[in-house]
C-alpha angles and dihedrals in degrees: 000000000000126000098223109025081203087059086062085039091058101035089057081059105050089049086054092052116028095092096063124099109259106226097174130000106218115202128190102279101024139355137246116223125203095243078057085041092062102042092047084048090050088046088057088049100050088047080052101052089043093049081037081055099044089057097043106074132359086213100107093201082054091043097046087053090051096049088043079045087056094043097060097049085057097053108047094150087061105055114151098023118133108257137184151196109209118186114199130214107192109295100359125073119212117213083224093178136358151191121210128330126130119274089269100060095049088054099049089048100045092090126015149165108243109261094025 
């Protein structure tokens, strides 16, 4: 005999229904749709191929181009868009790689005071 008749209860539904596509998972205060499934799950990816990246090499040029590399995967929408990797130093800022952008704004960005 079970413990909890609700636990046998529970357990018959779950059989009838786990075979069916989840589209949005509804918790008690909110719900999740599949359209915010899918970007939360992209999200996770892009956080994957840059940690993927980091162990990868110890060389920071080779690392920079991964994580770029990563980048660009994620945002497939944005292809082509000027992109950067910036390192601070207290309160100045390094364009350390980049991807795209004229000549100008390389140069302005090169070297910056945080915030600017």
């Amino acid at each position: 005999m079970e413990y909890m008749p609700c636990n046998h209860a529970m357990r018959g539904f779950v059989r009838r229904i786990e075979h069916l596509p989840i589209n949005a998972m509804l918790p008690q205060h909110g719900s999740a749709t599949k359209h915010q499934l899918e970007a939360s799950n992209a999200q996770l990816l892009t956080i994957y191929r840059v940690a993927s990246a980091i162990n990868q090499t110890i060389d920071l040029q080779e690392l920079f181009e991964r994580i770029m590399q990563a980048m660009e995967a994620a945002l497939e929408a944005s292809q082509g868009r000027p992109m950067g990797i910036f390192l601070v130093d207290g309160e100045r800022m390094r364009l350390a790689a980049h991807r795209g952008g004229s000549a100008e704004f390389i140069e302005a960005h090169m070297d910056m005071r945080v915030g600017d």
